[in-house]
C-alpha positions as CSV (number, residue, x, y, z in Angstrom):
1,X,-28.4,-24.7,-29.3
2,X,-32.1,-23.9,-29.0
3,X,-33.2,-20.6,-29.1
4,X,-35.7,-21.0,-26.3
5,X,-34.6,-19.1,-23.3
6,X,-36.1,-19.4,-19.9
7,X,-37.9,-15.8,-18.3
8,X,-36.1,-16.2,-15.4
9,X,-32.8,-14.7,-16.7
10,X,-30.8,-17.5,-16.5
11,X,-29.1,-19.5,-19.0
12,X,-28.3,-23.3,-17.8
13,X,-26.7,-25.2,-20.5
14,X,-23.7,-27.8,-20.7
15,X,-20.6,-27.4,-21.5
16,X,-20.9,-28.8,-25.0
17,X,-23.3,-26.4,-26.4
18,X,-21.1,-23.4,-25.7
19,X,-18.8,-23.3,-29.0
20,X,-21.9,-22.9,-31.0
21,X,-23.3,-19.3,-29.5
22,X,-20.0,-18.1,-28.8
23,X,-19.1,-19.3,-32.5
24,X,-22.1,-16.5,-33.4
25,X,-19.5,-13.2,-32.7
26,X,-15.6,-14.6,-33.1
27,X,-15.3,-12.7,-36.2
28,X,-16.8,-9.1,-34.4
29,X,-13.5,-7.3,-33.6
30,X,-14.5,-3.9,-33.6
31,X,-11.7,-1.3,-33.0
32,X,-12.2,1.7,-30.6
33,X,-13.0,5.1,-31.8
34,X,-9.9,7.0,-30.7
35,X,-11.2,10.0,-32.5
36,X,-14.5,10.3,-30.3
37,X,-15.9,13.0,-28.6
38,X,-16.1,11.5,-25.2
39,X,-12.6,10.6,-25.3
40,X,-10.6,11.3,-21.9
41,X,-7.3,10.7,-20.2
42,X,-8.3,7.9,-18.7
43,X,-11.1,5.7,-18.4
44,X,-13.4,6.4,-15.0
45,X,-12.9,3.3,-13.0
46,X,-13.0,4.3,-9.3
47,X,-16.3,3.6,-7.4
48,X,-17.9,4.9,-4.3
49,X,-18.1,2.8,-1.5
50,X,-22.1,4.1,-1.5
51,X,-24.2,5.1,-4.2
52,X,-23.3,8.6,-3.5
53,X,-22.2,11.5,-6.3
54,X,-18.6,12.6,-6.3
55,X,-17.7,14.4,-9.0
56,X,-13.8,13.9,-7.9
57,X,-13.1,10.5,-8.8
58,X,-11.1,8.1,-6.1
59,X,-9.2,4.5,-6.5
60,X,-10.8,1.9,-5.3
61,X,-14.4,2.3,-5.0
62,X,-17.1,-0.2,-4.4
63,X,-19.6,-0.2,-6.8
64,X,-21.1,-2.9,-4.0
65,X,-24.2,-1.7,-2.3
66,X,-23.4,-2.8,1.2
67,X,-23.1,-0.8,4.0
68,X,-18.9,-0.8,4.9
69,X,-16.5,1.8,3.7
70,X,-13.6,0.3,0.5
71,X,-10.7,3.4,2.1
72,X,-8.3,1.7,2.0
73,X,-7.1,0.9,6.3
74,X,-3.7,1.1,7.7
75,X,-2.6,-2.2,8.4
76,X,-0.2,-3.1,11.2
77,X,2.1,-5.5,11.2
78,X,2.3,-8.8,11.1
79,X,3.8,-11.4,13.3
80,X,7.0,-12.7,12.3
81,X,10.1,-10.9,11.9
82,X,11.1,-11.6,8.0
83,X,9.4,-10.7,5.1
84,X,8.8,-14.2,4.2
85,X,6.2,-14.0,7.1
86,X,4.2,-11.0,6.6
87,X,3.8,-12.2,3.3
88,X,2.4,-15.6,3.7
89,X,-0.8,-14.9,5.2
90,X,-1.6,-13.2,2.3
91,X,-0.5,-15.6,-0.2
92,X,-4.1,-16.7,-1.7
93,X,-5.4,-13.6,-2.2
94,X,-2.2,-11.8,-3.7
95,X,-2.0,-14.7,-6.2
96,X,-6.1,-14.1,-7.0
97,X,-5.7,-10.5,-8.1
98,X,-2.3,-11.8,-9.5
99,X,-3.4,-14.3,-11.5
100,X,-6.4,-12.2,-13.0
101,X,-4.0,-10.1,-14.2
102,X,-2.4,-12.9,-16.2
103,X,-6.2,-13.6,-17.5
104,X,-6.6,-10.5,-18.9
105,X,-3.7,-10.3,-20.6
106,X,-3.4,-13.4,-22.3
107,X,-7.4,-12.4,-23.4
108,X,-6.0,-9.9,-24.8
109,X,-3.1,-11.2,-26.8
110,X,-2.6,-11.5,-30.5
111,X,-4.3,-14.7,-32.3
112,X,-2.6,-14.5,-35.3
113,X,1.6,-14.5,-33.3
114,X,3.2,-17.5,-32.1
115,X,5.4,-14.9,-30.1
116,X,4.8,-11.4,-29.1
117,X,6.8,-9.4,-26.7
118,X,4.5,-6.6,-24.8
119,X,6.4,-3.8,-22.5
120,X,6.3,-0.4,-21.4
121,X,9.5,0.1,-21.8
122,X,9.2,-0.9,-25.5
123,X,9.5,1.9,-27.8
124,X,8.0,-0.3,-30.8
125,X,4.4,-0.2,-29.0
126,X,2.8,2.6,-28.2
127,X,1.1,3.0,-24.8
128,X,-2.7,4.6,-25.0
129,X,-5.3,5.5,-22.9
130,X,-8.6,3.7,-23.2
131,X,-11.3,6.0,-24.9
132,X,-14.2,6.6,-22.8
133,X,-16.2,5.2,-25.2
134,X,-16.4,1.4,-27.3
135,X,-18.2,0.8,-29.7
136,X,-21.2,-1.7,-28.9
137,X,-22.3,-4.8,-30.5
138,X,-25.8,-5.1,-29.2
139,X,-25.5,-8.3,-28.4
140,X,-26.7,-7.4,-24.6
141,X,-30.1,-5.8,-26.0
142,X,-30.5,-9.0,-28.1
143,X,-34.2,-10.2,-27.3
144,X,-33.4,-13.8,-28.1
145,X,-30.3,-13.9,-25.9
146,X,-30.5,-13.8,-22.0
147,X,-29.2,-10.4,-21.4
148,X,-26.3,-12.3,-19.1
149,X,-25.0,-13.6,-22.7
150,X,-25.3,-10.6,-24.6
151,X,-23.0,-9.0,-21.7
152,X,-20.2,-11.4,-22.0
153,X,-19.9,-11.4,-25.2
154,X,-19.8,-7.7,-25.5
155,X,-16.6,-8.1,-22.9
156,X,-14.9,-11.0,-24.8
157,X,-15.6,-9.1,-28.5
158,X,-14.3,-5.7,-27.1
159,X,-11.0,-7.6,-25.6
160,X,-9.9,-9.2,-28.6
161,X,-12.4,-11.8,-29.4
162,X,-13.6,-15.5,-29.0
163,X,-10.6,-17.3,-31.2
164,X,-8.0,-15.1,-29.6
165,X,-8.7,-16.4,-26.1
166,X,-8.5,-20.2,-27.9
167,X,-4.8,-19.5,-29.3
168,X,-3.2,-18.4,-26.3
169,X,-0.7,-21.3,-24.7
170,X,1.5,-19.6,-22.1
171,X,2.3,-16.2,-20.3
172,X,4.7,-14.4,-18.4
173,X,4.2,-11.6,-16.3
174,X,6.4,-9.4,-14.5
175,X,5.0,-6.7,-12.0
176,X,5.4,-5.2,-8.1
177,X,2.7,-6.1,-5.2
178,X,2.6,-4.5,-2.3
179,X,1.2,-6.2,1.3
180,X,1.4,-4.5,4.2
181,X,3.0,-1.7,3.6
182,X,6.1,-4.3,1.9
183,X,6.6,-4.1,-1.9
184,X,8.0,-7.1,-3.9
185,X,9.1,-7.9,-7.6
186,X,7.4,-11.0,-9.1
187,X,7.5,-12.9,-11.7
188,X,4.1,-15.0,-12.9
189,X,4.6,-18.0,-14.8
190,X,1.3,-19.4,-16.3
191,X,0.3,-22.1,-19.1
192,X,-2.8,-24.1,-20.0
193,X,-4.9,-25.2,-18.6
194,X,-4.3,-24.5,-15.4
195,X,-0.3,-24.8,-14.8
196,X,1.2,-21.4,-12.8
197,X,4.8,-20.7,-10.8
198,X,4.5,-17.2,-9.3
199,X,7.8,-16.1,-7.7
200,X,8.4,-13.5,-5.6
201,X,11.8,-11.2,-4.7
202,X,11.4,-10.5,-0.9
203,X,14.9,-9.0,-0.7
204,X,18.4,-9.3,-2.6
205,X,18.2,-13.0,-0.5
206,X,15.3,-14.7,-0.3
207,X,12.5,-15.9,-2.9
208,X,9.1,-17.0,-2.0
209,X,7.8,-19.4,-4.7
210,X,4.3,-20.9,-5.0
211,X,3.4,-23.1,-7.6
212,X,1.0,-25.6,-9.0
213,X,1.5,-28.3,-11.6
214,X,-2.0,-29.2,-12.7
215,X,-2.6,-31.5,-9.5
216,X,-0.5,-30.4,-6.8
217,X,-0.1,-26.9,-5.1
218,X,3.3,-26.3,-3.5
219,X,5.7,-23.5,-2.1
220,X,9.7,-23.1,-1.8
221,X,11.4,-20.8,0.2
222,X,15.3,-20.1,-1.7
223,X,18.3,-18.1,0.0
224,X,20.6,-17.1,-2.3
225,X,19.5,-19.2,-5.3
226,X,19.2,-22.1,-3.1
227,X,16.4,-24.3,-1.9
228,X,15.7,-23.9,2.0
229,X,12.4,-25.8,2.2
230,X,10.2,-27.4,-0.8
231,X,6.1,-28.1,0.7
232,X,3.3,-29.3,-0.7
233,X,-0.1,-27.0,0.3
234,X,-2.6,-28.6,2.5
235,X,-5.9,-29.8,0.1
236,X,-8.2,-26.5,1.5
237,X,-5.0,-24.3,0.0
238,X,-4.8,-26.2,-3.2
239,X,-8.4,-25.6,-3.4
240,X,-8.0,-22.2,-3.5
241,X,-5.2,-22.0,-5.9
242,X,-6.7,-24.5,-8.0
243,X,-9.7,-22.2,-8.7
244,X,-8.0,-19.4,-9.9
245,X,-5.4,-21.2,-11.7
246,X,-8.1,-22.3,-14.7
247,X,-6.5,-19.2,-16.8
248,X,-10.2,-17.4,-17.9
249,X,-11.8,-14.3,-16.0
250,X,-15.6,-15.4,-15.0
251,X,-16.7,-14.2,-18.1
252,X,-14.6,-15.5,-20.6
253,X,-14.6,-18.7,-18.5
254,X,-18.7,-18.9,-19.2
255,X,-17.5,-18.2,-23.1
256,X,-14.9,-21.3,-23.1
257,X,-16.4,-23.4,-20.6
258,X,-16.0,-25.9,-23.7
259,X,-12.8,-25.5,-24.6
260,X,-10.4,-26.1,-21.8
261,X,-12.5,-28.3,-19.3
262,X,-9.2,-30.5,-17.7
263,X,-10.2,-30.0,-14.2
264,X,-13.4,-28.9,-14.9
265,X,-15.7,-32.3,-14.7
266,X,-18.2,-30.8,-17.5
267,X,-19.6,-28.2,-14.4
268,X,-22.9,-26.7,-15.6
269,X,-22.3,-22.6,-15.5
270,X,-25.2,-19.9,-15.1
271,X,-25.2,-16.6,-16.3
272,X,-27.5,-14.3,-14.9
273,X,-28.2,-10.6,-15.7
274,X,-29.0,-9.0,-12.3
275,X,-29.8,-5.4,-13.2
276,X,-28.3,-2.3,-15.4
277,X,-27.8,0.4,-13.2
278,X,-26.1,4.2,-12.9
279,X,-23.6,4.4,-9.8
280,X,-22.0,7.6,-9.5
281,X,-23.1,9.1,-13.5
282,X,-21.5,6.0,-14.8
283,X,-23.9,3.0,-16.0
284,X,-23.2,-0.7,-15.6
285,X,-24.3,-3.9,-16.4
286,X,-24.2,-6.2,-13.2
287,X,-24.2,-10.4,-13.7
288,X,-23.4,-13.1,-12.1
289,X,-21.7,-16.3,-13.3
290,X,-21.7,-19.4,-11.1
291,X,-20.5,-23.1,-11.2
292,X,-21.3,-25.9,-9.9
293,X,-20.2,-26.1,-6.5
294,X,-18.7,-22.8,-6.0
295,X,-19.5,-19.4,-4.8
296,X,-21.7,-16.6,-7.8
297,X,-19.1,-14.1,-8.6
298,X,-20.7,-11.3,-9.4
299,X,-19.0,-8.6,-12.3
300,X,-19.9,-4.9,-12.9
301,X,-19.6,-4.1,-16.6
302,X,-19.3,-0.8,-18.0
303,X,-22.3,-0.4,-20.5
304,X,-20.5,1.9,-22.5
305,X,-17.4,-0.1,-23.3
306,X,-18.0,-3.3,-21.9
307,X,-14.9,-3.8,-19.7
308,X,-15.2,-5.6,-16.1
309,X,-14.1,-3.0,-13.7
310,X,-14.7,-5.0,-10.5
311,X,-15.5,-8.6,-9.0
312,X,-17.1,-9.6,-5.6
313,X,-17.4,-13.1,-4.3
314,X,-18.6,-14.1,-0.9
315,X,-17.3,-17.1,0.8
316,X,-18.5,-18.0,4.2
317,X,-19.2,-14.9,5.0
318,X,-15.9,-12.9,3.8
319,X,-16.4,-10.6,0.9
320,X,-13.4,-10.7,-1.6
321,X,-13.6,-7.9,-3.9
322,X,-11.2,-7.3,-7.1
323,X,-10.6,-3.7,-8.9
324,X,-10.0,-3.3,-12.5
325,X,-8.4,0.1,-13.3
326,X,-6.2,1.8,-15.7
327,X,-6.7,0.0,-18.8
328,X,-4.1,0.7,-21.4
329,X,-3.7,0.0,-25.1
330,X,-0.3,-1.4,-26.2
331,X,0.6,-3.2,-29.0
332,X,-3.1,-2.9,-30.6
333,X,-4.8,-4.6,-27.0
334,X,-6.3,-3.1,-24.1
335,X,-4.8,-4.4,-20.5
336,X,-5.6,-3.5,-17.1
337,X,-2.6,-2.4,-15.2
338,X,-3.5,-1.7,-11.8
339,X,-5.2,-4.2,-9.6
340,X,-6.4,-3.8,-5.7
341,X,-7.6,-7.0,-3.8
342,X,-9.8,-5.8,-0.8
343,X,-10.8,-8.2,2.1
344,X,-14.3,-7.1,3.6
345,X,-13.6,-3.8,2.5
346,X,-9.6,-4.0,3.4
347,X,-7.7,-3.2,0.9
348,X,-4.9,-5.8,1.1
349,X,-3.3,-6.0,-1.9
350,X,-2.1,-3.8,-4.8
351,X,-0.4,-5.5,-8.0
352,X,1.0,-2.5,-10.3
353,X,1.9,-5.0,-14.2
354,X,5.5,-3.9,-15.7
355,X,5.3,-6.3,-18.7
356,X,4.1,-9.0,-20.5
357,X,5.8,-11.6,-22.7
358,X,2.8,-13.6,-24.7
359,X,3.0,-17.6,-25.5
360,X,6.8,-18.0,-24.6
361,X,6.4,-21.7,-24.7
362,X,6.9,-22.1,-20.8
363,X,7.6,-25.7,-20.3
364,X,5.8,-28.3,-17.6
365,X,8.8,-29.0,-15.8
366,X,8.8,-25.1,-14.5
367,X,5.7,-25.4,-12.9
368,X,6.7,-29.2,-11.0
369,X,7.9,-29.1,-7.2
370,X,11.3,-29.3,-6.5
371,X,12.7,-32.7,-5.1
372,X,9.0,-34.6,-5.7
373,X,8.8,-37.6,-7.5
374,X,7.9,-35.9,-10.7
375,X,11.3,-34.4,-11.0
């Protein structure tokens, strides 16, 4: 890769050359210090919805600059009289904070096991609270590197590192999400590149299941264990699923573009540092990754310990914004547990994870539609 850079900030290169910078820090696995000063309970993740002070810190703030308040608003019910229907509507956006949550984790699973079972409930691993502090690798205040680089690799380095996100196959997740004032069980299903069943317990009865098979997006309703109605998503709904289903967070995506590019078509990404700046006595690195032919997402970055703490992406006009908090170590990795999907400022979404099972070796025929011709 050449080591010119261009002043604009931006780093446009294909997909081929990115093995060799991200081949520059694989080995850099630093551990935290849990013995620092700065240590606390828990790591500061709330943001204000302005760039106001408050010492007391809230969930879910918006460390957006725009005008509209991230309270989260009562919302009143929807039609339909089952479950089933009040969850629907909802369906893309549960399975985007959903499905980051599966991203994280598997970034942050073991390289070196085949098999690792992570719980809670676990009494082998023990559950810790991220320091407030990491330490840093400089890559961000390189002066050969766009900033937007340095920033991402920071992230990847501080989550477990370049050939750990390589090695990881398959995940399953199990958690509660609550929409509209309903909770449900799930359970997430994921494997590469971009394979995923999510199922969700609406009641002792009924399942809603949405799934997608590499090509295909579908959903099932069951009763009982029983298939009710198998569908197959209209193409602007398998659009949607289809980009979140490509198993890397926006960062970590711009790290492996290389690796994993099934459905990918060799897109050129650009990273672009935006600004470091202090939002409520806390300092973050803001950037924004794009593709070709979709929307910039743009990530705040703590600049103390590099995690992502919250993405914003603006389609057509409607802001989708996803909160990272309560990062916890288990097993020797550090995984986000609490997610909150907000719709212009709406909160709309919680996902709370349970557990984690890492590369179970889920097999293709899980992720297939019921009664299509691939079964």
């Amino acid at each position: 890769m050449s080591d010119e850079r261009e002043n604009n900030g931006e780093d446009r290169r294909p997909m081929s050359d990115r093995r060799t910078f991200a081949s520059k820090f694989e080995n850099k696995e630093p551990e935290p210090d849990l013995n620092s000063p700065l240590q606390t309970d828990s790591v500061p993740t709330d943001q204000p919805p302005k760039r106001l002070l408050d010492p007391e810190p809230r969930l879910g703030k918006d460390l957006s600059h725009q005008n509209f308040s991230s309270t989260p608003g009562k919302l009143g019910r929807l039609e339909g009289d089952s479950p089933l229907e009040r969850l629907r509507p909802y369906l893309v956006i549960s399975l985007l904070a959903i499905f980051f949550i599966a991203i994280v984790a598997y970034n942050l699973a073991h390289r070196d096991e085949l098999k690792s079972q992570v719980s809670v409930e676990n009494k082998e691993n023990v559950v810790e609270t991220l320091p407030a502090v990491l330490p840093l690798s400089s890559r961000r205040d390189d002066g050969v590197l766009n900033q937007a680089i340095g920033v991402t690799e920071d992230n990847t380095i501080t989550l477990g590192g370049y050939e750990r996100l390589k090695r990881l196959s398959s995940i399953i997740l199990r958690g509660q999400i609550q929409i509209s004032g309903e909770i449900f069980s799930f359970n997430l299903f994921g494997r590469r590149p971009n394979y995923y069943r999510l199922v969700c317990q609406i009641n002792d009865a009924d399942q809603y299941i949405v799934g997608f098979d590499g090509k295909t997006a579908w959903e099932e309703y069951k009763r009982e264990g029983s298939s009710v109605k198998s569908t197959t998503l209209s193409k602007q709904q398998e659009q949607e699923i289809r980009s979140i289903a490509d198993f890397d967070l926006p960062p970590q995506k711009y790290i492996l573009a290389s690796e994993y590019s099934v459905d990918r078509h060799t897109p050129t990404m650009t990273a672009t540092y935006v600004t470091r700046e202090l939002i409520d006595n806390t300092m973050y690195d803001i950037i924004q990754i794009k593709e070709d032919g979709k929307p910039a997402i743009t990530c705040f970055l703590g600049s103390s310990n590099n995690l992502l703490y919250q993405t914003i992406v603006r389609v057509e006009g409607i802001e989708q914004r996803v909160v990272y908090e309560n990062y916890r170590k288990i097993d020797g990795v550090y995984v986000p547990f609490h997610r909150e999907q907000y719709t212009d400022g709406k909160l709309v979404a919680t996902i709370q994870i349970e557990s984690a099972d890492f590369n179970p070796g889920t097999l293709i025929g899980l992720f297939s539609q019921p009664n299509s011709p691939s079964q």
